[in-house]
C-alpha positions in Angstrom: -71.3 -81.6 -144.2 -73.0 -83.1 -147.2 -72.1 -85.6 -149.2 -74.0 -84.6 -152.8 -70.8 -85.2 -154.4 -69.8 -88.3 -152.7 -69.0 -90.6 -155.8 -70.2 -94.6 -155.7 -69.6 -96.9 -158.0 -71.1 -100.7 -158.0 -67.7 -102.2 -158.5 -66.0 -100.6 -155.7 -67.1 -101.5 -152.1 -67.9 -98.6 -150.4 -67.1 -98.7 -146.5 -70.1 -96.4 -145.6 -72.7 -96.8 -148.3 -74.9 -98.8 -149.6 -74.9 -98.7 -153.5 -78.2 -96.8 -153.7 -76.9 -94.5 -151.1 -78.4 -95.3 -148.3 -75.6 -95.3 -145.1 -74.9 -98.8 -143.5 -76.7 -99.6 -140.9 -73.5 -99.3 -138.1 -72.5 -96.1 -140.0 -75.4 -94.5 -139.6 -74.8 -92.4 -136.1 -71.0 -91.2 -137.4 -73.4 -90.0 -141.2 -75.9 -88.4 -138.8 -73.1 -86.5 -136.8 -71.3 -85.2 -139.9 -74.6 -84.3 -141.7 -74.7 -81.9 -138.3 -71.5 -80.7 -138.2 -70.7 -77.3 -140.8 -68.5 -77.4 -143.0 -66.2 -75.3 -141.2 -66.0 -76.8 -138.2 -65.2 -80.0 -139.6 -62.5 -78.3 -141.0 -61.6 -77.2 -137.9 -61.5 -80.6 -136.8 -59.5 -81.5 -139.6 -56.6 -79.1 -138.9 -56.7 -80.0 -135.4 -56.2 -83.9 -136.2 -53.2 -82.4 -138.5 -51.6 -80.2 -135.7 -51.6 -83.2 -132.8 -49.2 -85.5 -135.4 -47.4 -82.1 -136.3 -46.7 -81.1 -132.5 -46.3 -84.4 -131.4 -43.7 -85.0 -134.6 -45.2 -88.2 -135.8 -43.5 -88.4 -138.9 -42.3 -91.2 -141.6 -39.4 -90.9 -143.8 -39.5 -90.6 -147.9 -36.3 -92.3 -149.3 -35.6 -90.2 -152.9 -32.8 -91.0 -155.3 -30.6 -88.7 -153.7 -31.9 -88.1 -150.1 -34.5 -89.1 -147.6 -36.8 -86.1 -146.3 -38.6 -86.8 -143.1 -42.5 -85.8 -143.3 -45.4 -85.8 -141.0 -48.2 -88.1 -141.3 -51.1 -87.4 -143.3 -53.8 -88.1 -141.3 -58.0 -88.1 -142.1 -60.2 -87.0 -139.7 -62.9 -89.4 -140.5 -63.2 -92.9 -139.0 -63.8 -96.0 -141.0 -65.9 -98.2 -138.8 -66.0 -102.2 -138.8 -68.9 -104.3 -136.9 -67.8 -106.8 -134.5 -68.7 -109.2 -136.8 -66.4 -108.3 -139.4 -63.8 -107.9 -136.9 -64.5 -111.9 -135.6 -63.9 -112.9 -139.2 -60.4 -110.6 -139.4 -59.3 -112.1 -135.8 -59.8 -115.9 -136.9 -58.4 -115.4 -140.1 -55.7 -113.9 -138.8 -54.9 -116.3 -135.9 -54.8 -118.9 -138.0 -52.6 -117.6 -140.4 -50.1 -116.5 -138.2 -49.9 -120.1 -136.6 -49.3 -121.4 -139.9 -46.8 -119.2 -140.4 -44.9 -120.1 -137.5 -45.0 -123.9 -138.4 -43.7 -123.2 -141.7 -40.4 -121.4 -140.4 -39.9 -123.8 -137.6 -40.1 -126.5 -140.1 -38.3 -124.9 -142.6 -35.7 -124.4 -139.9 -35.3 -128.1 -139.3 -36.9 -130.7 -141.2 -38.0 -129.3 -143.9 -41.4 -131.4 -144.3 -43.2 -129.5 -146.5 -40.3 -129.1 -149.3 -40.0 -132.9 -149.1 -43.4 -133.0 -149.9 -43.7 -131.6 -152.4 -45.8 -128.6 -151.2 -43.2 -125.9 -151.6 -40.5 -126.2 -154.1 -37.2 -126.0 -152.5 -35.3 -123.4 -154.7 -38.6 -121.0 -153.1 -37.1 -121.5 -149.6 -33.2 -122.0 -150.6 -33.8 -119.3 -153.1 -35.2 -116.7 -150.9 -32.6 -114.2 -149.8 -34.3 -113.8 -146.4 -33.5 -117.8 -146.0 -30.7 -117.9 -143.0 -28.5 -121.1 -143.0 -27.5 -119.9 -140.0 -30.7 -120.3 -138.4 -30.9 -124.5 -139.1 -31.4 -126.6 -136.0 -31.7 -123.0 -133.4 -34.0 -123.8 -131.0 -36.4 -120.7 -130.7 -38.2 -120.0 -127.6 -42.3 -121.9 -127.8 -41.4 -122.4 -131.4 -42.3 -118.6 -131.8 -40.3 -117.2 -134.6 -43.2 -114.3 -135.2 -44.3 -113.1 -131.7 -45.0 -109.2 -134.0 -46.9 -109.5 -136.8 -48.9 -106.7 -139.2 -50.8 -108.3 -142.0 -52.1 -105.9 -144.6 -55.9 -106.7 -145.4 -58.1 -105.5 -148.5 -61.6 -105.8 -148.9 -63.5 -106.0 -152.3 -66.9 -106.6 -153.3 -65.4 -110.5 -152.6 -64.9 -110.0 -149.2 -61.7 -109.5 -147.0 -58.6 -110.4 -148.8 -54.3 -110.7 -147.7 -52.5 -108.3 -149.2 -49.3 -109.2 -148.1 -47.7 -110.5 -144.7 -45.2 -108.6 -142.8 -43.5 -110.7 -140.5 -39.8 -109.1 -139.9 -40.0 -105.9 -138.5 -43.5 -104.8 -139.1 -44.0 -101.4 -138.7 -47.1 -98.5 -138.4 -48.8 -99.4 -135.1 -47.8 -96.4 -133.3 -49.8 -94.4 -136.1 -52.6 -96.9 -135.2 -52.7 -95.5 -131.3 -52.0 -91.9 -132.6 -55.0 -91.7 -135.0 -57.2 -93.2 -132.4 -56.0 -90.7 -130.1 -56.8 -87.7 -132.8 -59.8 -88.4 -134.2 -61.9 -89.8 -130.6 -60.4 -86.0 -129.3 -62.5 -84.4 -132.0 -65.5 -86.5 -131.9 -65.2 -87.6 -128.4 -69.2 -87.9 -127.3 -69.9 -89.6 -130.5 -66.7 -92.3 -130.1 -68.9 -93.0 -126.7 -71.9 -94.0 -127.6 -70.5 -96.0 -130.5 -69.1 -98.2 -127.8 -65.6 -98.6 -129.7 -63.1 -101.6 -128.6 -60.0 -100.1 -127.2 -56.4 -100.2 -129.4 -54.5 -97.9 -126.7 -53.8 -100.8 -124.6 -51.8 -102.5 -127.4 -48.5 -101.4 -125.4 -49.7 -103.4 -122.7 -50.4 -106.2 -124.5 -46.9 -106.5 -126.1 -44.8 -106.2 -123.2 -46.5 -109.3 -121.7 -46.2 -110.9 -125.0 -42.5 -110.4 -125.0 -41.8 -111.3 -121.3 -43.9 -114.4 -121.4 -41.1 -115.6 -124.6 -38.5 -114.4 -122.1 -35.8 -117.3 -120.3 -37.6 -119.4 -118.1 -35.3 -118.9 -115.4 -36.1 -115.0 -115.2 -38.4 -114.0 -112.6 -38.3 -110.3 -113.8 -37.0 -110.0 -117.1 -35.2 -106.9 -118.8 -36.8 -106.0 -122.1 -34.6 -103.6 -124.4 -36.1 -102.5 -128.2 -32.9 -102.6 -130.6 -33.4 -99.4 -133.2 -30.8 -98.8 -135.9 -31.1 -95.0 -134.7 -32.8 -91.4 -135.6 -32.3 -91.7 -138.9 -34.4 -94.9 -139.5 -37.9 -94.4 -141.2 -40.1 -95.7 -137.8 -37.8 -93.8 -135.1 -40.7 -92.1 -133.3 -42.0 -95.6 -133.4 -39.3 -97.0 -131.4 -39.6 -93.8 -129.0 -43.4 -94.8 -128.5 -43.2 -98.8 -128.6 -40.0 -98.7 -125.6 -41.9 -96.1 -123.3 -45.0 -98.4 -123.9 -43.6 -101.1 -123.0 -41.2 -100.5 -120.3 -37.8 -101.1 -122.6 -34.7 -99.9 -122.7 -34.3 -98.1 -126.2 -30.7 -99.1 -127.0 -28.4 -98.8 -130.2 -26.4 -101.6 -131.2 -23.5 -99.6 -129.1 -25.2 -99.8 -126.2 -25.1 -103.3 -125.8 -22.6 -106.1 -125.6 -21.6 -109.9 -125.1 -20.1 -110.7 -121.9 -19.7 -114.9 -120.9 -22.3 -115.8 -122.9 -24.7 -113.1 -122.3 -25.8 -110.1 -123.8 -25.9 -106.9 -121.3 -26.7 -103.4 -121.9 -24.4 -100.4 -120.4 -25.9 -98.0 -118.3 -25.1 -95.3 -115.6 -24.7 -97.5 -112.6 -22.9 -100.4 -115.0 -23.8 -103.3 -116.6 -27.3 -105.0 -117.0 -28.3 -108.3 -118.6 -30.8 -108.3 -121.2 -33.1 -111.1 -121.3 -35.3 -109.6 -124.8 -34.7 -107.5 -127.5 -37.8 -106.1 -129.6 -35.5 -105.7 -132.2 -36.1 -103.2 -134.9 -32.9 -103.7 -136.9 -32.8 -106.7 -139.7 -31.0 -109.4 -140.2 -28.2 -108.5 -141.9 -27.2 -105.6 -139.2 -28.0 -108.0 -136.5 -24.4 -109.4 -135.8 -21.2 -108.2 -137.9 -19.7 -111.9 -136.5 -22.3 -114.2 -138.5 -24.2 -111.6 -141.2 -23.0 -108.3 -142.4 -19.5 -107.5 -141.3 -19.8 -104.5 -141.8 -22.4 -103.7 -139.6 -22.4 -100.7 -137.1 -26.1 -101.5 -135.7 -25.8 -105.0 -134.1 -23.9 -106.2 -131.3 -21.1 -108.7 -132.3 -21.4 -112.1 -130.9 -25.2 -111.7 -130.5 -26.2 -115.0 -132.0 -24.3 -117.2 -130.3 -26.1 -115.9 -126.9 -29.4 -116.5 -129.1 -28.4 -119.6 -129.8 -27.5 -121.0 -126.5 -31.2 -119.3 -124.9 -29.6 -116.8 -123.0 -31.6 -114.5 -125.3 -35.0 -113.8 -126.8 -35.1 -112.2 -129.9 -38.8 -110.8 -131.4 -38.9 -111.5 -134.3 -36.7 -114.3 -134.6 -34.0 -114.0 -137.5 -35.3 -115.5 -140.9 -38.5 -115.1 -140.7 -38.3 -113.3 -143.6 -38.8 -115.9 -146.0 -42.2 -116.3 -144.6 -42.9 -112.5 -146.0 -41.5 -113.3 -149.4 -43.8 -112.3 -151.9 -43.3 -115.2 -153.6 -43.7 -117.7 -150.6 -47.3 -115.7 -149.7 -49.1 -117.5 -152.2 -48.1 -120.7 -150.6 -49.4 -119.5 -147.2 -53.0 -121.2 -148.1 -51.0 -124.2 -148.7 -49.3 -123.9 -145.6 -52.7 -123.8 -143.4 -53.9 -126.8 -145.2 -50.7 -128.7 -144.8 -49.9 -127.9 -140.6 -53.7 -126.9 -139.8 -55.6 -129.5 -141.8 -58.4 -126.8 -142.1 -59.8 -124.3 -145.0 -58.2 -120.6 -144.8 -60.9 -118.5 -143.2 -59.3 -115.3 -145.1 -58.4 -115.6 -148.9 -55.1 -114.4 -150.9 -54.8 -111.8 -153.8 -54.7 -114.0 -157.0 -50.6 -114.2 -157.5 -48.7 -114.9 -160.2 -44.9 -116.2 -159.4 -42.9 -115.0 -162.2 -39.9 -117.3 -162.0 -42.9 -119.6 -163.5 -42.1 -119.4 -167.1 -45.9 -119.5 -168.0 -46.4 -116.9 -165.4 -43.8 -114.7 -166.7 -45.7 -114.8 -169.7 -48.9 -114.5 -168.6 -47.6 -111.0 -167.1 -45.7 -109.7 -169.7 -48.8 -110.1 -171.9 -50.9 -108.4 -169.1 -48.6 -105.7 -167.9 -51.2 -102.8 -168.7 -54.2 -104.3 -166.2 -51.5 -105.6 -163.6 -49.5 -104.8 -160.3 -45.9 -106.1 -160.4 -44.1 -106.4 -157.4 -40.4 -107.3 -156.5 -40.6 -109.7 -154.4 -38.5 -108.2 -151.7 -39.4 -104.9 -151.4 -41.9 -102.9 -149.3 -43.3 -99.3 -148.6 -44.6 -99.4 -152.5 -40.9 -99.3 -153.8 -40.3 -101.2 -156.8 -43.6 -101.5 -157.8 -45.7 -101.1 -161.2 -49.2 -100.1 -161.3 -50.0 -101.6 -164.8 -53.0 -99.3 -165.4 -52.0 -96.1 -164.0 -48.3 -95.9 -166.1 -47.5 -95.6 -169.4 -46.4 -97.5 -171.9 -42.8 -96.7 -171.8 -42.9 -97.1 -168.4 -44.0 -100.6 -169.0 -41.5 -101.6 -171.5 -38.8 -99.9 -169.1 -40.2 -102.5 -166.2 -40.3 -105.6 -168.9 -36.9 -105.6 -169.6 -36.3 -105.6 -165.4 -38.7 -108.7 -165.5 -37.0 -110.9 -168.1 -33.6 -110.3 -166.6 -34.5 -111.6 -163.5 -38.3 -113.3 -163.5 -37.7 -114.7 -160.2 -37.7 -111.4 -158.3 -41.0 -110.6 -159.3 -45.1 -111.4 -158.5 -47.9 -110.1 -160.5 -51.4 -109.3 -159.3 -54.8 -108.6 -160.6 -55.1 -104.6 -160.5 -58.0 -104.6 -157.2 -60.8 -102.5 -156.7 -59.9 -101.6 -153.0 -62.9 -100.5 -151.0 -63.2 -96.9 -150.6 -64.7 -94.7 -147.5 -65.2 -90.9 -146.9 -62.7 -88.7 -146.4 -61.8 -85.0 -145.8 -60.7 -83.8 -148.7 -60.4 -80.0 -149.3 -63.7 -79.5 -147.3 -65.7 -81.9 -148.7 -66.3 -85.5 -148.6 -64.5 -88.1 -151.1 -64.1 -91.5 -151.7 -60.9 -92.7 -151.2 -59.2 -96.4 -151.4 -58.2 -97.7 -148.1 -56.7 -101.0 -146.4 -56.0 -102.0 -142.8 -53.1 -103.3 -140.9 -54.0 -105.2 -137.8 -51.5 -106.2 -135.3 -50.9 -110.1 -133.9 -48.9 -110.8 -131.1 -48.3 -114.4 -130.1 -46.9 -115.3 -126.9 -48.2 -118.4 -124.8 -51.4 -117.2 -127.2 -52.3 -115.0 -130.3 -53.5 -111.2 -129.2 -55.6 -108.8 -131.5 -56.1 -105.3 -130.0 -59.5 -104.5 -131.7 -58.5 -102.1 -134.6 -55.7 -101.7 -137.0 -53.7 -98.8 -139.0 -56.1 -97.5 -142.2 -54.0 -96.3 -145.0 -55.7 -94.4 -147.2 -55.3 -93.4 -150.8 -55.2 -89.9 -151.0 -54.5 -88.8 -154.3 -57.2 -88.9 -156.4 -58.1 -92.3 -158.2 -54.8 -93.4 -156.8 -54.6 -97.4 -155.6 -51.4 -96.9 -153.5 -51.9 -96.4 -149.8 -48.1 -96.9 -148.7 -47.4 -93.1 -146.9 -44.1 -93.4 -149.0 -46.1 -92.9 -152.5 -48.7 -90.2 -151.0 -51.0 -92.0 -148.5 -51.5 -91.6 -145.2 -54.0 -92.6 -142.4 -57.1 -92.9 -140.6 -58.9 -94.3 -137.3 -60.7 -97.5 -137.3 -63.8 -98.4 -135.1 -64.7 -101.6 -134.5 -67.9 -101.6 -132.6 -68.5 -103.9 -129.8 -71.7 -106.3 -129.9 
């Protein structure tokens, strides 16, 4: 391979180059070993990386206007590698985010200190349709309402930024395991001698997590992951995560509420479940108390959640912490519960139910990205720069009748890294998406899911709008 074609550009951080060129210094053996390989055998090893998500049917789901088509994952053969130093800097940022995080919703939850003072305005909280009333004075488990958590970083010529938090049922780390899986296959002596920290463990790692939030008063507790079925976007996920884990996979049919606690059914009768890794939201979790209509929960659930007869991970409500609005408060947050400095910096973020902010973006719509503040997977979302001007005026008039379910950011110069693209190598925009799990502490498998921009010049990574994946190394010292 060659990269003669490989395009830089001093206002985009490149993950493997040095502006002149010249490979960083821990990139340098994977350059070496691809200036090596031909062209066709990396292509090879690019179809190969394709076949194992096609025959192992790792797929995502696109949700059209009229249908959802299931597709497989794209997936780039080349890895994007981070130093351990870089990675220290992720981990601590992270960890203290996340405890942050955690303060907010339990205080939210029950004394509200920070909207008394003054921090956080109150309709931002009351406001936020991920707020549950029902949710007020629960006791949760350790005061752990986000034992999962997948934080989306970018990095700029600034430094590491947060994207966004994703705190209710944060999805993508079984692609994580399966594109470390892939790629170390096809470049197995080289993923040696690079000494890379290990993410296939991560499975490991949760299940302790979620028995150590488990009821004190069970020895050897039953862990069951709650899916909303196989036509859910992340079902192969759910497959994965449950055999990794040692969990029962269970539908909200399998399970019901017996003298105040929950049990599942199974062939030789019923079973009490002590947690549920749930995968369903909210609103499906209980007809009795959110949606009524509801087929996915299990009626009656939160009333064994609220007497501690069950753990449930995530807890209910802590959506309001993944608000799009409420993330730019999250340096707040670590200033007002941590007393410290956050180690990892936000996106710039304007809130438009802030009249002058709602100006400020409506007068900026061509070099912005507007996002509802609600939505995920890239849905709902305008890339000022990239649309046209009818698009624009169509989003406008969506943003003046309802400012408040809208943010607006600076259009960012993700950083870019190689990629296999039709035989040759091309710069493409990537992020990450590390995985936190917080039981009696905060746990960081060394690595994360890299999505990756494929289309050309495109900014959007989300698999939904055309990206799709890549390994990450993180070297150890």
């Amino acid at each position: 391979m060659d990269f003669d074609t490989y395009e830089l550009d001093d206002a985009v951080y490149d993950e493997m180059f040095l502006s002149d060129g010249t490979p960083r210094e821990h990139c340098r053996s994977l350059y070496e070993a691809l200036l090596r390989l031909p062209v066709e055998e990396l292509n090879r090893m690019q179809e190969r990386v394709t076949n194992s998500f096609s025959n192992e049917g790792i797929t995502f789901t696109v949700y059209g206007d009229d249908e959802a088509n299931e597709r497989i994952m794209p997936i780039d053969c080349l890895p994007r590698i981070l130093t351990a130093a870089e990675w220290r800097q992720i981990d601590v940022g992270l960890t203290q985010r996340l405890e942050a995080l955690n303060r907010f919703l339990k205080d939210i939850y029950s004394e509200a200190r920070i909207v008394e003072d003054g921090v956080i305005p109150v309709d931002m909280i009351r406001g936020c349709p991920h707020y549950r009333l029902e949710m007020r004075g629960v006791p949760v488990p350790h005061g752990i309402y986000v034992a999962v958590c997948g934080t989306d970083l970018v990095r700029t010529n600034e430094g590491f930024k947060v994207l966004e938090d994703n705190l209710r049922v944060p999805s993508g780390v079984s692609y994580m395991v399966a594109n470390r899986k892939a790629v170390k296959t096809n470049l197995r002596r080289l993923y040696r001698s690079c000494r890379v920290g290990d993410v296939e463990n991560y499975g490991g790692l949760l299940r302790k997590t979620l028995r150590e939030l488990a009821p004190s008063d069970r020895e050897e507790p039953c862990l069951a992951l709650l899916t909303p079925g196989v036509y859910n976007s992340a079902f192969y996920e759910h497959i994965y995560l449950a055999h990794e884990i040692g969990a029962a996979l269970v539908e909200g049919r399998d399970l019901l509420v017996n003298d105040g606690f929950v049990y599942m059914r199974t062939t030789s009768g019923l079973k009490r479940v002590d947690v549920i890794y749930r995968r369903v939201d909210d609103d499906f979790l209980d007809p009795l108390v959110f949606r009524p209509d509801s087929l996915l929960g299990v009626p009656g659930l939160m009333s064994v959640y609220k007497a501690g007869n069950i753990v449930l991970a995530n807890a209910p409500g802590t959506g309001v912490a993944d608000d799009k609005s409420v993330y730019a408060y999250v340096p707040d947050m670590i200033r007002y519960y941590l007393g410290e400095e956050p180690l990892l910096a936000n996106v710039e973020t304007h809130i438009c139910r802030r009249p002058e902010d709602l100006e400020y973006t409506l007068d900026n719509l061509d070099r912005l990205v507007v996002k509802r503040v609600g939505e995920s997977g890239g849905y709902g979302m305008l890339v000022g720069p990239h649309a046209t001007p009818e698009e624009r005026e169509d989003y406008a008039k969506e943003l003046r009748k309802n400012p408040a379910d809208f943010i607006s950011q600076p259009t960012l110069q993700l950083s870019r890294a190689p990629c296999m693209i039709d035989g040759q190598a091309a710069a493409r925009h990537v992020d990450l998406r590390p995985f936190l799990l917080r039981g009696h502490k905060t746990r960081i498998v060394p690595g994360a899911f890299c999505r990756v921009a494929l289309r050309e010049g495109s900014l959007v990574v989300n698999s939904s709008q055309g990206g799709g994946g890549k390994d990450i190394w993180v070297l150890e010292d």
